[in-house]
C-alpha positions as CSV (number, residue, x, y, z in Angstrom):
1,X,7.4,2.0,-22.1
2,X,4.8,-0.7,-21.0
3,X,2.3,0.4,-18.6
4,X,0.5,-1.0,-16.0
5,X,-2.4,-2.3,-17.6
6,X,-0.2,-4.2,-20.7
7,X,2.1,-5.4,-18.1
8,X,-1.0,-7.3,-16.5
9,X,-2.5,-8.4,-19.9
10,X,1.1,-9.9,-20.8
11,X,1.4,-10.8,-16.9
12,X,-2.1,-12.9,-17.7
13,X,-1.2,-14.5,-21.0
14,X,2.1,-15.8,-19.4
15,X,0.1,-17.2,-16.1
16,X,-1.1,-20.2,-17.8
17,X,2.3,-21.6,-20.0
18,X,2.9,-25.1,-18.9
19,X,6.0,-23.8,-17.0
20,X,4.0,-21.0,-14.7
21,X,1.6,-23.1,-14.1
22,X,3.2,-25.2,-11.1
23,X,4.6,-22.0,-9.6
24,X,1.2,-20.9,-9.4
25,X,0.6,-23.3,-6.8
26,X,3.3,-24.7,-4.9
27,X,4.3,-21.4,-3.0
28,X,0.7,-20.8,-1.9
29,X,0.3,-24.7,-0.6
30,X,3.3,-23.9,1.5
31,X,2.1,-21.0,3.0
32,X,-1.5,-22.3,3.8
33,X,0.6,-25.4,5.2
34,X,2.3,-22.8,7.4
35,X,-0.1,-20.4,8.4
36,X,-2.7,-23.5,9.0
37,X,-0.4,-25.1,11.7
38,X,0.1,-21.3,13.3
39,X,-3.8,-20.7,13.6
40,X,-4.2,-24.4,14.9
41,X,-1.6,-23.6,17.7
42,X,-1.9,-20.2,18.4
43,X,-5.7,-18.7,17.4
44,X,-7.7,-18.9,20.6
45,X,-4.6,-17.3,22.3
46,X,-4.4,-14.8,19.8
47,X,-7.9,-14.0,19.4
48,X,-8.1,-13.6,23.4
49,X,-5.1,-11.0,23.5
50,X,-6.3,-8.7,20.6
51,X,-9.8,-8.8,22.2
52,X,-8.5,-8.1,25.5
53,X,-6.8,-5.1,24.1
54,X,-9.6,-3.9,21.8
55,X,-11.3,-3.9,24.9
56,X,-8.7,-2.1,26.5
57,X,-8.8,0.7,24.2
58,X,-12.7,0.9,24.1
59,X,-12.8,1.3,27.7
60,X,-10.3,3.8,27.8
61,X,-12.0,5.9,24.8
62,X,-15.6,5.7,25.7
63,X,-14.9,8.0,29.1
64,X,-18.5,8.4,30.8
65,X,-20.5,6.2,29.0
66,X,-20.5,2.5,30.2
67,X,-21.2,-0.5,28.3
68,X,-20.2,-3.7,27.7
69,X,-18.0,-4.3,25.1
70,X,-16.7,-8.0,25.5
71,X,-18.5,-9.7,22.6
72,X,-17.9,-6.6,20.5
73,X,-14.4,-7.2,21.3
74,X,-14.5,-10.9,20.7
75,X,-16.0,-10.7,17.1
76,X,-13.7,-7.9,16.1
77,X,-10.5,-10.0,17.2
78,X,-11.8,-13.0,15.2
79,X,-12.3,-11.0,12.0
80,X,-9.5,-8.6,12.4
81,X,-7.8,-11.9,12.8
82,X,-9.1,-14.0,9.9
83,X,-8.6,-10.0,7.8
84,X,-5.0,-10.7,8.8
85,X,-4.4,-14.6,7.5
86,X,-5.2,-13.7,3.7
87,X,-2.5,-11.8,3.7
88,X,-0.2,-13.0,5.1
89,X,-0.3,-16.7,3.5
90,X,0.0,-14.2,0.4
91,X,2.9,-12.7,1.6
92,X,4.5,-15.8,2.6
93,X,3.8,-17.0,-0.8
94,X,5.2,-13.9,-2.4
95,X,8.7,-14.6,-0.2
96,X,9.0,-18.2,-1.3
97,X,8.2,-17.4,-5.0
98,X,10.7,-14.2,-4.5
99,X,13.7,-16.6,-3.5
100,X,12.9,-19.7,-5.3
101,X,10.6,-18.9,-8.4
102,X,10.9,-15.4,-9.4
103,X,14.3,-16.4,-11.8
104,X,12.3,-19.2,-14.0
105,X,10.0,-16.3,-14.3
106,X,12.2,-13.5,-15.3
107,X,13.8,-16.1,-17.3
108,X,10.9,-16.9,-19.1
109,X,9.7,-13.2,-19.7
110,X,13.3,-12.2,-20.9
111,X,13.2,-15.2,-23.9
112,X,9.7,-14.4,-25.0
113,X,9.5,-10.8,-25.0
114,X,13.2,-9.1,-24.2
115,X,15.6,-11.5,-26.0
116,X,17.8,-8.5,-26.6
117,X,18.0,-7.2,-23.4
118,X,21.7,-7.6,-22.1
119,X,22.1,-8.9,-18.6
120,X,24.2,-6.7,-16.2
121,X,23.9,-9.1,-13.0
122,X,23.1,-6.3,-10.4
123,X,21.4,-8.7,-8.0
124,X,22.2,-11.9,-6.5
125,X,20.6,-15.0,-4.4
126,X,22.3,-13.2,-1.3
127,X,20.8,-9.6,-2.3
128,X,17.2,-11.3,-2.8
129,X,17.4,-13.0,0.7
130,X,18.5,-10.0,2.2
131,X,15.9,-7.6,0.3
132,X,13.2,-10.3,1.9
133,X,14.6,-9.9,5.0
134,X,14.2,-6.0,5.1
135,X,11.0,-6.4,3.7
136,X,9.9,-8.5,6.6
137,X,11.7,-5.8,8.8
138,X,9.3,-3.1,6.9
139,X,6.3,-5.2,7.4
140,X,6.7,-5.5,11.7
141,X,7.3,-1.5,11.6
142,X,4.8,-0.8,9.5
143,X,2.2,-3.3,11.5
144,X,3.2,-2.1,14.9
145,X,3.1,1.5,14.3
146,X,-0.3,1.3,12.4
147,X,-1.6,-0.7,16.0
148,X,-3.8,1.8,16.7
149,X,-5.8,3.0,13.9
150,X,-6.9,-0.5,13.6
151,X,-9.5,0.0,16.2
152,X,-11.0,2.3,13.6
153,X,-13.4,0.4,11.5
154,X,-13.3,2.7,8.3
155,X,-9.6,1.8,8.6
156,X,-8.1,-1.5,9.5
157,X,-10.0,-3.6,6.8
158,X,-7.4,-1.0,4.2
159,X,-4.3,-1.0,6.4
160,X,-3.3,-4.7,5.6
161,X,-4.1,-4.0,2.1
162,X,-1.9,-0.8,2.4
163,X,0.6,-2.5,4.2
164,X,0.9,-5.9,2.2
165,X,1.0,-3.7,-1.0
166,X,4.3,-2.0,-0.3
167,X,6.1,-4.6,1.2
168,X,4.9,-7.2,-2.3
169,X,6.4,-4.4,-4.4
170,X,9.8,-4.4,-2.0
171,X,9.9,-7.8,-2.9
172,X,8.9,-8.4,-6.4
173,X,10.5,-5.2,-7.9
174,X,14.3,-6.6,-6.7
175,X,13.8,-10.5,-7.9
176,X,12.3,-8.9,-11.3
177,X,15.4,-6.5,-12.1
178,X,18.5,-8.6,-10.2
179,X,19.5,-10.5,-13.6
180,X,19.1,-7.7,-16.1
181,X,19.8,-4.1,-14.4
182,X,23.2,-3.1,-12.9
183,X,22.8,-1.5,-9.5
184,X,22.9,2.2,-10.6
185,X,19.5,1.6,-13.4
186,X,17.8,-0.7,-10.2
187,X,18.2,2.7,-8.2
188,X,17.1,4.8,-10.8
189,X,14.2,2.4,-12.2
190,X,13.1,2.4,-8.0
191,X,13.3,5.7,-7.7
192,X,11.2,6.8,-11.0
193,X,8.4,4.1,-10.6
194,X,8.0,4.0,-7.0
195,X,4.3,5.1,-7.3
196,X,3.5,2.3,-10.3
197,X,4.8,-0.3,-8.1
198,X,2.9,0.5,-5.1
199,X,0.1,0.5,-7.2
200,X,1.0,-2.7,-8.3
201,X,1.7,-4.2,-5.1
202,X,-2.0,-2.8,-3.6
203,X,-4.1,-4.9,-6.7
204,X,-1.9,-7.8,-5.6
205,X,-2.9,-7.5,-2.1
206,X,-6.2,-6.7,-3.1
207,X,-6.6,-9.9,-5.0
208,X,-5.7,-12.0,-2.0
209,X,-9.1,-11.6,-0.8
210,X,-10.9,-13.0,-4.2
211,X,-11.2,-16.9,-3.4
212,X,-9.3,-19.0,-5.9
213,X,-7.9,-15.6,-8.0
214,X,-5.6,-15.3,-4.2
215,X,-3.9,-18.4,-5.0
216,X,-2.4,-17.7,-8.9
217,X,-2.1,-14.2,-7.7
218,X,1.8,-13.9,-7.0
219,X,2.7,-15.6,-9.8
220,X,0.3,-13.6,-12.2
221,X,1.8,-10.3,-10.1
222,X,5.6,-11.6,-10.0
223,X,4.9,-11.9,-13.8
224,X,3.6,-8.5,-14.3
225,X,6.3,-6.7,-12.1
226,X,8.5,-8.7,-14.5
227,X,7.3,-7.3,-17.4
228,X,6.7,-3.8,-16.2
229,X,10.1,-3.3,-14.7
230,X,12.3,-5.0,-17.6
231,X,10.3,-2.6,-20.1
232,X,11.4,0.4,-18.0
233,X,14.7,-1.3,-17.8
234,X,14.3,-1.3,-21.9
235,X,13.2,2.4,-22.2
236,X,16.2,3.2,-20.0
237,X,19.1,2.3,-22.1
238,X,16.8,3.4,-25.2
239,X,16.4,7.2,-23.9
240,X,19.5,9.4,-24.9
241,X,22.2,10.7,-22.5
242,X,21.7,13.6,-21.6
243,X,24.3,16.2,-23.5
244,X,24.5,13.7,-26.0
245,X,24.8,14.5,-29.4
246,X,22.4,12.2,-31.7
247,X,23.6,11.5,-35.3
């Protein structure tokens, strides 16, 4: 079974094939395209409120000693803020690439290196919207119950990272699996490699933060969940049922 490490070597040697190469771009454009309009609109408001609540939390935590904390407040909004935009234009990206670019991929993985690998159709456009859909539902949770620690500088720049990691791998591992696996080996394959594929989805997260590597990095990750996942796909239907008997 391929590990991680293969799957990203393949993952990097597939990246640059004339076909890859425009998925690579187009999904991040978009998302800058969005994200850029939403800071243009809505930053200084934002910034205000988060600052206005860090403060809020200082003041309540600091008990006798006084201080002012209002430009402390304001420069942790702002990068707390701009900590938050890498992400998320990755994630965005990761969502369009999910619905719209993630089957050229797995098509093009599947003819190169799993030609034999018999399609059991356990996914559909329907099951990939909806999988992005509870994905996004993960990602509020997720965000507003980890609110708090963010205050907690040792913490927060890791929390989107954390965060953006699990929900890349909700995404990726459904879109890279819906042609091939039925739904029973999509459960088992989840179950099994749930750790791998958080690992996965924290590198890809990760990456977002390297300027120029954060814009090829969903395809290059959508590439390596693709390999990773149809190779334990692979390894499933090789291993042997258990109680059977082997000639």
């Amino acid at each position: 079974m391929r590990t991680i490490a293969h799957s990203i070597l393949l993952a990097l040697a597939d990246a640059f094939h004339p076909r890859m190469l425009w998925l690579m771009l187009w999904p991040v454009l978009v998302a800058l395209a969005i994200w850029g309009a939403v800071a243009l609109v809505f930053w200084g408001q934002f910034v205000l409120w988060l600052a206005d609540l860090l403060l809020a939390w200082v003041r309540y935590g600091q008990f006798f000693l006084h201080w002012d904390a209002a430009d402390v407040a304001r420069i942790a909004a702002k990068i707390m803020t701009l900590l938050a935009l890498a992400p998320l234009v990755q994630l965005t990206a990761l969502l369009i690439l999910g619905v719209f670019g993630m089957p050229a991929m797995v098509e093009h993985v599947a003819a190169r290196r799993f030609p034999t690998l018999a399609k059991r159709h356990g996914g559909s456009f329907v099951g990939s919207l909806w999988n992005s859909l509870l994905a996004l539902a993960g990602l509020a949770a997720l965000a507003l119950l980890s609110l708090p620690l963010w205050v907690f500088p040792p913490l927060w720049p890791a929390i989107p990272v954390a965060i953006v990691g699990w929900v890349s791998q909700r995404v990726l591992r459904y879109d890279a699996l819906a042609e091939h696996a039925d739904a029973a080996e999509m459960r088992s394959i989840f179950r099994a490699r749930r750790g791998a594929m958080v690992g996965l989805g924290v590198l890809l997260a990760l990456l977002a933060y390297i300027p120029l590597l954060g814009m090829v990095a969903p395809v290059l990750f959508g590439l390596a969940f693709t390999h990773y996942l149809l190779g334990a796909l692979q390894a499933l239907r090789a291993a042997p049922i258990e109680g059977e008997v082997l000639a």
